[in-house]
C-alpha positions in Angstrom: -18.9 12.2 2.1 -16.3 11.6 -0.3 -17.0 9.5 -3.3 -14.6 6.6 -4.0 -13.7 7.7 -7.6 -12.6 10.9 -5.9 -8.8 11.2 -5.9 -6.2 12.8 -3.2 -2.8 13.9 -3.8 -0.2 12.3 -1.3 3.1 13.1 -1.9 3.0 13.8 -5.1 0.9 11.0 -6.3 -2.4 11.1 -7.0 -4.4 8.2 -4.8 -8.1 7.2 -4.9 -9.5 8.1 -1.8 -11.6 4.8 -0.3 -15.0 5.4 1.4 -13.7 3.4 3.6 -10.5 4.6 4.9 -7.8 6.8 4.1 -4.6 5.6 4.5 -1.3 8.2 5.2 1.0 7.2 2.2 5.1 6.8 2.1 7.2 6.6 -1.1 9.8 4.0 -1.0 13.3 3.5 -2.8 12.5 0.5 -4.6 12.0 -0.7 -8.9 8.6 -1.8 -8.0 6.8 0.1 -5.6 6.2 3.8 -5.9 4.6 3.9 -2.4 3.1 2.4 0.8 0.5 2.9 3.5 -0.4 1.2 6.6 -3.9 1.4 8.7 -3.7 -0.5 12.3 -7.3 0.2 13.0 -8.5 -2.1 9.7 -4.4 -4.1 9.3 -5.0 -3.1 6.1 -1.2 -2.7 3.9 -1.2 -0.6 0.8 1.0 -0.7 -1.9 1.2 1.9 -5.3 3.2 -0.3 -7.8 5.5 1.9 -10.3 3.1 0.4 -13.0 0.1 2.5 -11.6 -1.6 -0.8 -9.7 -2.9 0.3 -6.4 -3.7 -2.7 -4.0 -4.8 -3.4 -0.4 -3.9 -6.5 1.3 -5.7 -7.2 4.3 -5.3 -8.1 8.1 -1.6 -7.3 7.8 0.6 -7.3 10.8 2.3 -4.0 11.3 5.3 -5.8 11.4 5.0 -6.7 7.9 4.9 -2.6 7.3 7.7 -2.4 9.1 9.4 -5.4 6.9 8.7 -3.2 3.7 10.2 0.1 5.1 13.1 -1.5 6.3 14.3 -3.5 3.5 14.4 -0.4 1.3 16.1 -0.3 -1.4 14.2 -3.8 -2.5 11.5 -4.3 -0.7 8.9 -6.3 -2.8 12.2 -8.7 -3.4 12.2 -9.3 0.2 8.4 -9.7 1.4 6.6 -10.3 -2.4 6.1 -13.8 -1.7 5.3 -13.7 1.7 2.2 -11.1 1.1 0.5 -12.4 -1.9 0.6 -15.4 -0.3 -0.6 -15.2 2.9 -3.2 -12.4 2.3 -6.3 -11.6 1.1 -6.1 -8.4 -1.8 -8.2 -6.8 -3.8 -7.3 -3.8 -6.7 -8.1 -0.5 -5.4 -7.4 1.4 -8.5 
């Protein structure tokens, strides 16, 4: 069973591995965010900021996923207000 301190490689960045889940990351073009995952079994978002903050924001529509991939090259400009505040987050790593 992997530990949660444990760390996994995706795409060239190195990603603490959850207990949890394990969630398929995708870089983006963008001056904030470095990369982003989506799980539709848990609607759980993840994003890698460029400053090394890893964060999961919960019950997420996968249109919202969708949002962020689209509006590439400035994602977070486009959907940063919407996420933080309409979901629940917590700091992964």
């Amino acid at each position: 069973m992997p530990r949660a301190d444990w760390h996994h490689q995706v795409r060239g960045y190195h990603l603490p591995m959850s207990a949890e889940r394990v969630i398929r990351m995708v870089r983006v073009t963008s001056d904030s965010l470095a990369a982003i995952g989506y799980d539709s079994a848990s609607e759980t978002l993840r994003i890698k900021f460029r400053n090394g903050g890893l964060y999961d924001y919960l019950k997420v529509a996968a249109e919202v996923y969708e949002g962020l991939l689209a509006d590439q090259p400035h994602p977070w400009g486009s959907w940063r207000r919407h996420i933080t505040s309409a979901y629940e987050y917590r700091r992964v790593a």
